[in-house]
N, C-alpha and C positions, 0 to 999 in steps of 0.2 A: 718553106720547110714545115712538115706537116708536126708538129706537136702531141706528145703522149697523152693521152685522156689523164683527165685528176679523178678522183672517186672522194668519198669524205661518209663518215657515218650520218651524215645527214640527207644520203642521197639514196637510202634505200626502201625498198617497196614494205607495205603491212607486213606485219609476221603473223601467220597464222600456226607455224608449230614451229616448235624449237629439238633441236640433239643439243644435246649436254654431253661434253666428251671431258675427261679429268684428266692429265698432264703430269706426271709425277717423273721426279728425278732430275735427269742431267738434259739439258738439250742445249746440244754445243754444234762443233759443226759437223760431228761424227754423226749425230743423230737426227740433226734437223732436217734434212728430207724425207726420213722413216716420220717422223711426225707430219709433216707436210702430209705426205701419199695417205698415213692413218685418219687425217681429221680428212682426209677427200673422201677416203672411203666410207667412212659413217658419217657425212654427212649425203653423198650418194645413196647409200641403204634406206635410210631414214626418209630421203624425199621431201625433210621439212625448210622451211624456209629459213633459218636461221640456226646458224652453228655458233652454239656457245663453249667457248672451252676455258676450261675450270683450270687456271694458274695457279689455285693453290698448295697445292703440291710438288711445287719446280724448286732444285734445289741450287742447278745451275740455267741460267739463262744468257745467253748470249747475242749478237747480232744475228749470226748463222738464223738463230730462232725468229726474229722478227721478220727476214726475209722471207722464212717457210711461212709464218703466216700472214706478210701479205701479199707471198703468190695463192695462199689459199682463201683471202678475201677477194681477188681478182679475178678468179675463176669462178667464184662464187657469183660474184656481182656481177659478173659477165650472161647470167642465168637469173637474175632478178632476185639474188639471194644474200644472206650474208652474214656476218663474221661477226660476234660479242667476245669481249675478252673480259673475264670474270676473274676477281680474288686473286689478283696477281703477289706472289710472295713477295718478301718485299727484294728479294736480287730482279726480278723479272720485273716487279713495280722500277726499282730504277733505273734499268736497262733502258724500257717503255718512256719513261718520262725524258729519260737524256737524250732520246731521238725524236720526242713530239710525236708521241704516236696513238696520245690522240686525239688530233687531226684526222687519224688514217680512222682507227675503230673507235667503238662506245668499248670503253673499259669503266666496268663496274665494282664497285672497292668487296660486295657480296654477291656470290651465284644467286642468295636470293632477290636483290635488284635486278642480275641482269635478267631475269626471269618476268618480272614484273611485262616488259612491252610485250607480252606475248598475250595470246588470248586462244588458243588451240593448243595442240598433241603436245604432249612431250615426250619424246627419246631419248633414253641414256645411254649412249653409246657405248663400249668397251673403251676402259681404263688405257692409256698410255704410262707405263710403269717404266720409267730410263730408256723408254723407246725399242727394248727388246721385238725381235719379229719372231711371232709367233712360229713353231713349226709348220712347213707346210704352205707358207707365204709366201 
């Protein structure tokens, strides 16, 4: 019986550029796949190697939300890329630690740490504000 790959943030390639995406509001399960799709998409635009996204501004966090992102560590990593989790507020900080999650990502207590392994470009992606879609989307 064939067995699911494991992944671990110690299994990812150099980062030569980062997107920096910011996370604001509710992400519950109403919203957690508009967030999923928005850090794919700018982390897609960007083309850099490493997507950080900035927790500090989460006001709910949920499981809904740690599944979005780590089917978007998965997909990531599946393309030799991958997923920082930054400044997690502290409902998303305990959400994160009650599930051991990290094991799965480098969760950094300051966007300025997670910043640090990089050594190339940096992108600041478009703000996620309560996960609203834009018009037009």
């Amino acid at each position: 019986m064939a067995r699911e790959a494991r992944f671990s943030a110690q299994e990812r390639s150099p980062c030569t550029g980062v997107t920096v995406v910011p996370v604001h509001g509710e992400v519950d399960l109403a919203t957690a796949d508009r967030m999923r799709d928005r850090l794919l998409r700018a982390a897609y635009d960007s083309r850099c190697d490493c997507l950080v996204v900035d927790m500090s501004g989460l006001e709910f966090f949920d499981a809904s939300g740690v599944r979005a992102l780590v089917s978007v560590a998965r997909i990531l990593w599946a393309q030799q890329r991958h997923t920082v989790l930054a400044e997690p507020s502290p409902i998303a900080d305990r959400v994160l630690s009650a599930l051991d999650m990290g094991r799965v990502f480098e969760i950094y207590p300051l966007l300025e740490m997670a910043l640090t392994h990089t050594s190339g470009l940096r992108v600041d992606g478009e703000p996620i504000a309560n996960n609203a879609v834009p018009e037009g989307s």
